[in-house]
Z-matrix of the N, CA and C atoms (Angstrom, degrees):
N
C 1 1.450
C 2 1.529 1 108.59
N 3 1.379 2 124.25 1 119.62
C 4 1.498 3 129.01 2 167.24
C 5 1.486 4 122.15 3 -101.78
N 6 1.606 5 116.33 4 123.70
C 7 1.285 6 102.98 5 -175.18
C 8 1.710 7 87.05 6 -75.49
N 9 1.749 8 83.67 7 168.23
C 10 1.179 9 118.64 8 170.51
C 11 1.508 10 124.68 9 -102.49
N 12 1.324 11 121.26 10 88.56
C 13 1.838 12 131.86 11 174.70
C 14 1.293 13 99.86 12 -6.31
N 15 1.374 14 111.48 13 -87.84
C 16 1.742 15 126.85 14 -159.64
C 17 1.074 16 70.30 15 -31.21
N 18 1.606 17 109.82 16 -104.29
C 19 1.740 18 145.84 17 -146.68
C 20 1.590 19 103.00 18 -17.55
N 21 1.788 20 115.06 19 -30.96
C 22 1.526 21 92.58 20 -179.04
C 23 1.178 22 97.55 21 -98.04
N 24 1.626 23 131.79 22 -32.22
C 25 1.455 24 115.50 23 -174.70
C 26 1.967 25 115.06 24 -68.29
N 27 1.218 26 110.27 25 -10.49
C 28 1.465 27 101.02 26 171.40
C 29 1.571 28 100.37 27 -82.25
N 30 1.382 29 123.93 28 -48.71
C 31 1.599 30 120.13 29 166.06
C 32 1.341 31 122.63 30 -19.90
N 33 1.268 32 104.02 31 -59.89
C 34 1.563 33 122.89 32 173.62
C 35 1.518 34 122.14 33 -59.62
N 36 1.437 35 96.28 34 -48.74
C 37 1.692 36 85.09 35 176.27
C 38 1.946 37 108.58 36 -86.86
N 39 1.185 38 108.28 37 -11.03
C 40 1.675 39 92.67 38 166.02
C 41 1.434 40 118.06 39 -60.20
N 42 1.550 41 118.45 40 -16.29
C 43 1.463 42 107.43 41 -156.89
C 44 1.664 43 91.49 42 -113.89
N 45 1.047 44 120.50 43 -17.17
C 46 1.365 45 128.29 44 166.95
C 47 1.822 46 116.39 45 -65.07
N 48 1.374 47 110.91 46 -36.15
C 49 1.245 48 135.04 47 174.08
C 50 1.420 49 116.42 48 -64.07
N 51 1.466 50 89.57 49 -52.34
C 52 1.958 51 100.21 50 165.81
C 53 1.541 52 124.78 51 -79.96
N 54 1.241 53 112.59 52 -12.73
C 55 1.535 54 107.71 53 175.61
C 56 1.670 55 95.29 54 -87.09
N 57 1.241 56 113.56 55 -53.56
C 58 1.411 57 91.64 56 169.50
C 59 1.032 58 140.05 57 -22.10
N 60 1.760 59 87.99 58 -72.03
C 61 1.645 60 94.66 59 179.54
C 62 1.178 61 121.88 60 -39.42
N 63 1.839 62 124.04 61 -53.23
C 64 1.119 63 122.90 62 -141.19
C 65 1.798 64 102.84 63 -92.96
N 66 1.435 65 107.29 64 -24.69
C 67 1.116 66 145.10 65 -177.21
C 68 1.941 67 124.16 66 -34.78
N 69 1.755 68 86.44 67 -102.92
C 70 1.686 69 153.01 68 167.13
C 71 0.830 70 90.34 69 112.10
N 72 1.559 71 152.65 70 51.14
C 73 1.222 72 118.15 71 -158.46
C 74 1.993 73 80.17 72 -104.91
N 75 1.821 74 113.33 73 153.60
C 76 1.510 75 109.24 74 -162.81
C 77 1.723 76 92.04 75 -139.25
N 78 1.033 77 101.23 76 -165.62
C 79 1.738 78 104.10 77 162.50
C 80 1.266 79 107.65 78 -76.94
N 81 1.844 80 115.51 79 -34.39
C 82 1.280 81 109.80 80 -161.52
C 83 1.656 82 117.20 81 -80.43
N 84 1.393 83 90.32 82 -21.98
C 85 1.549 84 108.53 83 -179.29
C 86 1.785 85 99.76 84 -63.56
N 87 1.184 86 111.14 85 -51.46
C 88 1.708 87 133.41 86 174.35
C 89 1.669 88 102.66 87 -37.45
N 90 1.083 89 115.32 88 -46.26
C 91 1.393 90 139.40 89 -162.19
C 92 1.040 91 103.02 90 -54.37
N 93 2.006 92 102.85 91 -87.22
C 94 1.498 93 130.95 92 163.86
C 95 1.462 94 125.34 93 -8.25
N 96 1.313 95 98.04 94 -48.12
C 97 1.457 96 112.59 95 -149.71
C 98 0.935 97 106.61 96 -73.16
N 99 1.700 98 105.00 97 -69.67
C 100 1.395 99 129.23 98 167.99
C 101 1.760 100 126.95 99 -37.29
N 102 1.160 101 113.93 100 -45.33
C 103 1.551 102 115.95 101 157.24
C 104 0.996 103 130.18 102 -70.75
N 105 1.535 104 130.38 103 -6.77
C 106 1.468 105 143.80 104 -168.21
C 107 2.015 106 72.23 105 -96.10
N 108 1.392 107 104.07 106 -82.15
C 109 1.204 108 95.85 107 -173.17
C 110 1.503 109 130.90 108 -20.55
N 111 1.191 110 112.76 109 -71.64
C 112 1.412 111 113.90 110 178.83
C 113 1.448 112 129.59 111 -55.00
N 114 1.070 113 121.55 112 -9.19
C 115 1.350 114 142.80 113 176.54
C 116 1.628 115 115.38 114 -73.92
N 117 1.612 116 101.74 115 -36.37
C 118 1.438 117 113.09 116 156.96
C 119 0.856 118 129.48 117 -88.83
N 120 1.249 119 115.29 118 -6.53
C 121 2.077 120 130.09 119 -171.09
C 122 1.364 121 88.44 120 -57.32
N 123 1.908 122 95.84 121 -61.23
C 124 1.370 123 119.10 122 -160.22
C 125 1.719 124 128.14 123 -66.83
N 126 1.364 125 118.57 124 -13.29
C 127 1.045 126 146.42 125 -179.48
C 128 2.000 127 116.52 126 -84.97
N 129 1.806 128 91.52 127 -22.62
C 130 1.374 129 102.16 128 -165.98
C 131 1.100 130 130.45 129 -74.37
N 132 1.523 131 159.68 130 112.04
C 133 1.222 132 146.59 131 -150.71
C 134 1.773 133 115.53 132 -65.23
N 135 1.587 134 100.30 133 -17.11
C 136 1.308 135 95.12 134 -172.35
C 137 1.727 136 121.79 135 -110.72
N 138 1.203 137 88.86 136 -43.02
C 139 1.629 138 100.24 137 -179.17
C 140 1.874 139 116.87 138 -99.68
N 141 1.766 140 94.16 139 -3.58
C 142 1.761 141 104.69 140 174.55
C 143 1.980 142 104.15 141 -59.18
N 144 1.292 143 87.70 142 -63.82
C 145 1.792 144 96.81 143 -162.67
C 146 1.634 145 90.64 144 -57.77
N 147 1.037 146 136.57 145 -53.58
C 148 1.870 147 115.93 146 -174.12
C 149 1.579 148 105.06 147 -68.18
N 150 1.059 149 136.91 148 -1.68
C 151 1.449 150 119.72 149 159.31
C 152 1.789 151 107.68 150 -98.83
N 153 1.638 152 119.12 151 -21.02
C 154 1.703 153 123.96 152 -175.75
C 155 1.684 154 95.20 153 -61.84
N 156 1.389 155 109.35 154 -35.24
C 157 1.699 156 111.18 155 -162.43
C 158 1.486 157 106.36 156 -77.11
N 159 1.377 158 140.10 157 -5.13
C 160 1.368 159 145.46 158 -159.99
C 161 1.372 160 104.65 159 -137.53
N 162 1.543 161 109.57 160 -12.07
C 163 1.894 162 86.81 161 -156.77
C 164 1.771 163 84.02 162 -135.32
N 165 1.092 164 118.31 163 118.85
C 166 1.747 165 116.76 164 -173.76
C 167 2.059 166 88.13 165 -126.89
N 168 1.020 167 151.58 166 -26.26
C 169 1.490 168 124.16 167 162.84
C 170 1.916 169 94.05 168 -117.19
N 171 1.464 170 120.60 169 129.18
C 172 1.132 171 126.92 170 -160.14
C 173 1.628 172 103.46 171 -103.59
N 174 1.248 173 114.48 172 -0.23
C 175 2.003 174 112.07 173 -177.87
C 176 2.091 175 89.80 174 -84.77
N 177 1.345 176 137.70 175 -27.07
C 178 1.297 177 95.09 176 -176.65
C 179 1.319 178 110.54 177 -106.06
N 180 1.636 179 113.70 178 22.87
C 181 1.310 180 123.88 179 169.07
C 182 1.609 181 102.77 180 -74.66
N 183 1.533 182 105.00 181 -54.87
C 184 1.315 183 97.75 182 -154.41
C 185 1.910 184 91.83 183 -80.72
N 186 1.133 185 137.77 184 -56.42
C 187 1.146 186 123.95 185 145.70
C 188 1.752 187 116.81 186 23.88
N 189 0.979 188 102.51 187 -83.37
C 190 1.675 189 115.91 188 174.68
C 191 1.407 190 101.57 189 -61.66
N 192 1.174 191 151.21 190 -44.85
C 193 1.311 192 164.53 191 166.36
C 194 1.609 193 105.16 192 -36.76
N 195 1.625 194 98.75 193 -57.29
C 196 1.474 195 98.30 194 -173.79
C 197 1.699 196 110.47 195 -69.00
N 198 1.275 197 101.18 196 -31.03
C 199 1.451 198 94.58 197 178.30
C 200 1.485 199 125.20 198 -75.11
N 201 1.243 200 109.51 199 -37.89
C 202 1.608 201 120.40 200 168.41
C 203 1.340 202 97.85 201 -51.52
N 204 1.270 203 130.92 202 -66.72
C 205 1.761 204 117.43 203 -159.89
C 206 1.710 205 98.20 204 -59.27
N 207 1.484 206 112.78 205 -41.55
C 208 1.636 207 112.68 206 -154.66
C 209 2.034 208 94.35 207 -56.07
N 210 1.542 209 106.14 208 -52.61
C 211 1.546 210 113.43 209 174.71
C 212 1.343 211 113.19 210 -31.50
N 213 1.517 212 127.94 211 -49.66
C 214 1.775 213 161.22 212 -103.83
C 215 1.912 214 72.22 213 -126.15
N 216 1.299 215 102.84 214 -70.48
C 217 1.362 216 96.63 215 -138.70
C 218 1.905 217 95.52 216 -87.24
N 219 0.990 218 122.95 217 -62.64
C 220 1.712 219 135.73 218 169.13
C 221 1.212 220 107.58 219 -86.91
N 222 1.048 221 135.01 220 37.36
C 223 2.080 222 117.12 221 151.29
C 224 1.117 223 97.37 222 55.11
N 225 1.426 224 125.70 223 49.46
C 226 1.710 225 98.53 224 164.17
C 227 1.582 226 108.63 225 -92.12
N 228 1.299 227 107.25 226 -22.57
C 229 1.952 228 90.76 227 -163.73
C 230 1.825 229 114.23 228 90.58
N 231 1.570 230 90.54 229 2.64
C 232 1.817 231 82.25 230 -163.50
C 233 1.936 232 111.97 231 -84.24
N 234 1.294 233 87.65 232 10.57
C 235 1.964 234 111.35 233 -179.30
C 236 1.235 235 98.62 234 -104.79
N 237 1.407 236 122.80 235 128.24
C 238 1.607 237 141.58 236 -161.67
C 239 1.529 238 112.71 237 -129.13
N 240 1.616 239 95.85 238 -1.93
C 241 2.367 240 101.37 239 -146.40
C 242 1.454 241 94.23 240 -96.26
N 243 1.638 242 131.20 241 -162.65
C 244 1.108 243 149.04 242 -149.64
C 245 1.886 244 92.64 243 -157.80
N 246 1.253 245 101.92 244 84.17
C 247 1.772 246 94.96 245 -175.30
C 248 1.611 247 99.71 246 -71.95
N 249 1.430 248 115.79 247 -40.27
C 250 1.108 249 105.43 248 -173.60
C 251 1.432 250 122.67 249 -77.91
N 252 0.945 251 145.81 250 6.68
C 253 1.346 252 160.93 251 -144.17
C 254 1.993 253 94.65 252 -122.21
N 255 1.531 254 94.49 253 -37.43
C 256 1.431 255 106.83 254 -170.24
C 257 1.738 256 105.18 255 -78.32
N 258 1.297 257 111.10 256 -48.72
C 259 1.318 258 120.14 257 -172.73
C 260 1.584 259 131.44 258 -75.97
N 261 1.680 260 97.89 259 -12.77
C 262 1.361 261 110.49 260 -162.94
C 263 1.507 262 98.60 261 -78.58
N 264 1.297 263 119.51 262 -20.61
C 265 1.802 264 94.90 263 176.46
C 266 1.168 265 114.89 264 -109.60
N 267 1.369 266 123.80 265 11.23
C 268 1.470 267 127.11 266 -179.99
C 269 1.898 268 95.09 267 -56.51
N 270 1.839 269 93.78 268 167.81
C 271 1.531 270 99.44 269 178.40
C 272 1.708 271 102.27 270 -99.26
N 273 0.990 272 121.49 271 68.32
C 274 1.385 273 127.66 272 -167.68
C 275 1.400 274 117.15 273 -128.52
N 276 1.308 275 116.53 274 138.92
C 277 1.544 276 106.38 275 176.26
C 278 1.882 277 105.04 276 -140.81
N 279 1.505 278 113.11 277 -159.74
C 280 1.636 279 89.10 278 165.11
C 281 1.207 280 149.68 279 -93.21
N 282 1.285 281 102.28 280 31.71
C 283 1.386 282 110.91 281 161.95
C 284 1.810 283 122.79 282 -73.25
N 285 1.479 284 92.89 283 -31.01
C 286 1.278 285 113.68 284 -179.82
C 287 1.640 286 116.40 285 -71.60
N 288 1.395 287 99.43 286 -35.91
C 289 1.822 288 114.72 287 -167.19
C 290 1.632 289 97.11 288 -87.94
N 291 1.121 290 106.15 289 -5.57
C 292 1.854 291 119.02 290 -174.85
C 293 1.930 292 78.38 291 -74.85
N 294 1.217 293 92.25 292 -83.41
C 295 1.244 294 113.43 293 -154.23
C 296 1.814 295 104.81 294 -35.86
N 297 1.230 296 102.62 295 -72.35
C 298 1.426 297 122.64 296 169.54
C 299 1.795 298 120.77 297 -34.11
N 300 1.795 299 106.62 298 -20.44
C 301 1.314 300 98.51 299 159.31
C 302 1.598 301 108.36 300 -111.23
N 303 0.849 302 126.11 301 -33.42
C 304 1.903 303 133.54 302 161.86
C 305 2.127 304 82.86 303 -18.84
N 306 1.591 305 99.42 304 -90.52
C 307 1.186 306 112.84 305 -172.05
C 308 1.837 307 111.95 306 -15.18
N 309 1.345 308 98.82 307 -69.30
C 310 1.604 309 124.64 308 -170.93
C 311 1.876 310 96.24 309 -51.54
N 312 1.127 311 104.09 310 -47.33
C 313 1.611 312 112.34 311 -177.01
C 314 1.571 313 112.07 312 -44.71
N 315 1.325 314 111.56 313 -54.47
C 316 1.202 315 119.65 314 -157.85
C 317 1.520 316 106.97 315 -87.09
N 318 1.581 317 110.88 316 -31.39
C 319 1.203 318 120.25 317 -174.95
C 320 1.296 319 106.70 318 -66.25
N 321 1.799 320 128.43 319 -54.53
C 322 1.390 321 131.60 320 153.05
C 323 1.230 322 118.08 321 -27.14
N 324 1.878 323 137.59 322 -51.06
C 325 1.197 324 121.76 323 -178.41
C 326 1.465 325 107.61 324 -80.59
N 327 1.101 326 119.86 325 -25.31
C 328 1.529 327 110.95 326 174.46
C 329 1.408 328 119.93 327 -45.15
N 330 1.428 329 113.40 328 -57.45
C 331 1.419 330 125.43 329 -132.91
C 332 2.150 331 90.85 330 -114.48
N 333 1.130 332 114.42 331 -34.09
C 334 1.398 333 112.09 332 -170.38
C 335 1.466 334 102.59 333 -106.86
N 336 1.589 335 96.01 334 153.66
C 337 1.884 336 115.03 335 162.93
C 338 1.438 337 108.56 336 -44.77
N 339 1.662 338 127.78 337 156.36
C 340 1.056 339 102.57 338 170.32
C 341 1.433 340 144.98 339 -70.56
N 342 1.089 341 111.39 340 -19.31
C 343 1.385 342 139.43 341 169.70
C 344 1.958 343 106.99 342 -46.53
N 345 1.422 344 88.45 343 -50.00
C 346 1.378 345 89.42 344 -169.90
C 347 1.645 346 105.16 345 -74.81
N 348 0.995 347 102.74 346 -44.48
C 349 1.927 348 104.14 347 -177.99
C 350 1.364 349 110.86 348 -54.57
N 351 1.554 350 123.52 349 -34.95
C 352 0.882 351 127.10 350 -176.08
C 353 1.631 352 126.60 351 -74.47
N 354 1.605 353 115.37 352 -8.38
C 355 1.181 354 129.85 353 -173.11
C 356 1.827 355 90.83 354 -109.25
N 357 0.828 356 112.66 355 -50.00
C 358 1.493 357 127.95 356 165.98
C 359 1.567 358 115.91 357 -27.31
N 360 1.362 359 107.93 358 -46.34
C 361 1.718 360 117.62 359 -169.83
C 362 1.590 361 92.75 360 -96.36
N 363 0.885 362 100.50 361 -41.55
C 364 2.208 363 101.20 362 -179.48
C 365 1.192 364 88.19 363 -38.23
N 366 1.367 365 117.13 364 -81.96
C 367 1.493 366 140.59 365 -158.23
C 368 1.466 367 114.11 366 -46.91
N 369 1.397 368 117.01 367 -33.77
C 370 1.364 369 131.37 368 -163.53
C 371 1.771 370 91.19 369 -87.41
N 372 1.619 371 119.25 370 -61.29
C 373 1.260 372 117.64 371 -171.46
C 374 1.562 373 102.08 372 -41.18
N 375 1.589 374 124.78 373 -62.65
C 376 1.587 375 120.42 374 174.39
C 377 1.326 376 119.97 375 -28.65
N 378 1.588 377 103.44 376 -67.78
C 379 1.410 378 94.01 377 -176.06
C 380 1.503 379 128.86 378 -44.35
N 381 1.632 380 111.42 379 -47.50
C 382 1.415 381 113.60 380 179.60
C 383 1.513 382 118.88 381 -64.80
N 384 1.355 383 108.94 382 -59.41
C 385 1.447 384 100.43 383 146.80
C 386 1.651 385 137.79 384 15.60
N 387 1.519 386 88.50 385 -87.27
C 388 1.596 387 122.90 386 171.66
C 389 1.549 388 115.78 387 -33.52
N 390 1.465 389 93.53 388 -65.10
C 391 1.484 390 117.91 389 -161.46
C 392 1.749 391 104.49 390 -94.34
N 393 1.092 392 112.50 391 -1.26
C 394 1.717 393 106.60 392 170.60
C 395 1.328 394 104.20 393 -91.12
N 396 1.719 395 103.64 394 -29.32
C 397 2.086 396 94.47 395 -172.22
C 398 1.688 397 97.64 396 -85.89
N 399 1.652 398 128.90 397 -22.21
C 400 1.160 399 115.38 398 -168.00
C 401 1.848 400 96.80 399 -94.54
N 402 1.426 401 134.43 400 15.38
C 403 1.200 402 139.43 401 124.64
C 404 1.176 403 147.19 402 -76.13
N 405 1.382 404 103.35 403 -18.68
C 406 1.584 405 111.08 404 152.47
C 407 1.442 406 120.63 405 -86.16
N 408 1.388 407 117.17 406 -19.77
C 409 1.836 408 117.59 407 -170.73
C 410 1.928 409 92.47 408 -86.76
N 411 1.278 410 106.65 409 -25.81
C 412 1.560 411 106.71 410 -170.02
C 413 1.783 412 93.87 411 -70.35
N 414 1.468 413 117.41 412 -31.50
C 415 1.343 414 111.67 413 -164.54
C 416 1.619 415 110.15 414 -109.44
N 417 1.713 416 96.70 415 36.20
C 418 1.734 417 94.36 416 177.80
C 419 1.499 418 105.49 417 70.68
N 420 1.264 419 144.00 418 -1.34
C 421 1.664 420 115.38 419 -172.99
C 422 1.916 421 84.90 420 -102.25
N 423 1.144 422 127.80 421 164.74
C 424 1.431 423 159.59 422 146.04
C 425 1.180 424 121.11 423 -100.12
N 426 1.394 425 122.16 424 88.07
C 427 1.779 426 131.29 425 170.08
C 428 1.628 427 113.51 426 -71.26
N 429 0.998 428 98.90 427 122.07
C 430 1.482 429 115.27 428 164.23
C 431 1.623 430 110.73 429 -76.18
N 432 0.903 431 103.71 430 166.83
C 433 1.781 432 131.23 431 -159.11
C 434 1.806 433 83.67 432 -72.34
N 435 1.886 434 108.36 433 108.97
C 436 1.574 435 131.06 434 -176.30
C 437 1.513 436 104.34 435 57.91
N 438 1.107 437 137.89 436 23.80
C 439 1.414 438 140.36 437 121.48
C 440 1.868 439 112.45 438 -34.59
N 441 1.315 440 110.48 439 133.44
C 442 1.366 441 113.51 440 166.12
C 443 1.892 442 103.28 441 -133.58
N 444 1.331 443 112.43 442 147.08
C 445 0.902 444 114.83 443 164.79
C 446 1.116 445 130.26 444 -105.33
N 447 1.760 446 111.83 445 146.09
C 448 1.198 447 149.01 446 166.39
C 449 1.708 448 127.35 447 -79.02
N 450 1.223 449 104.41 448 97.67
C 451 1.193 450 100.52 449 -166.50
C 452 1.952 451 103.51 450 -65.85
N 453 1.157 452 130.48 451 151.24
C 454 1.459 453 154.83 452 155.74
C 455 1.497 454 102.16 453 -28.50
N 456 1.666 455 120.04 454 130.81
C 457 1.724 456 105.66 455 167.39
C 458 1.405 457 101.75 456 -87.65
């Protein structure tokens, strides 16, 4: 059996076409969001200083940001990075990924249609998700099914 290129890239952009539609969600919306966001990252008492200690000019942070969601949100492919590779030695656990989607939550209803916030927080819960158990497996703990980890003092 051989896939067929076109056949999936027209697949792809039909459903890209329809989240739009049903959506708005755009690059620019992608944009918005994402800088609204970070603006509070940075403002935050908890999860600001572990991104102040890594990130000293913040346009090709968010840069990469925009492309990860644009990949995340419309199939572009335009995200190339290793998030997890990035996150696994931070001093972070879920208290932090609490916060960091709380943040993302509010920033989504602020700034997007509802439609869009609402695909926005799906997407966002995964990601954190993702990256709290592949921060705990990087640091030796094994979470069980709604286990969160606690990082070690």
């Amino acid at each position: 059996m051989t896939l067929d290129i076109d056949d999936a890239a027209a697949r792809r952009a039909q459903i890209v076409d329809k989240l739009r539609a049903e959506t708005g969600v755009d690059e620019k919306v992608i944009e918005t969001l994402i800088r609204a966001f970070y603006t509070r990252v940075r403002a935050d008492d908890l999860i600001g200083p572990v991104f102040a200690a890594r990130i000293d000019d913040w346009e090709p942070h968010l840069q990469k940001m925009f492309a990860f969601w644009s990949s995340l949100m419309l199939m572009t492919g335009a995200y190339h990075g290793q998030p997890m590779r990035l996150h696994a030695p931070l001093p972070i656990d879920g208290a932090h990924f609490d916060r960091w989607l709380r943040l993302f939550e509010e920033t989504a209803h602020d700034i997007c249609p509802p439609g869009a916030a609402s695909l926005f927080i799906e997407r966002a819960r995964r990601v954190a998700e993702s990256l709290e158990l592949g921060v705990a497996v990087s640091n030796g703990a094994l979470l069980g099914k709604g286990e969160r980890y606690k990082r070690s003092a």
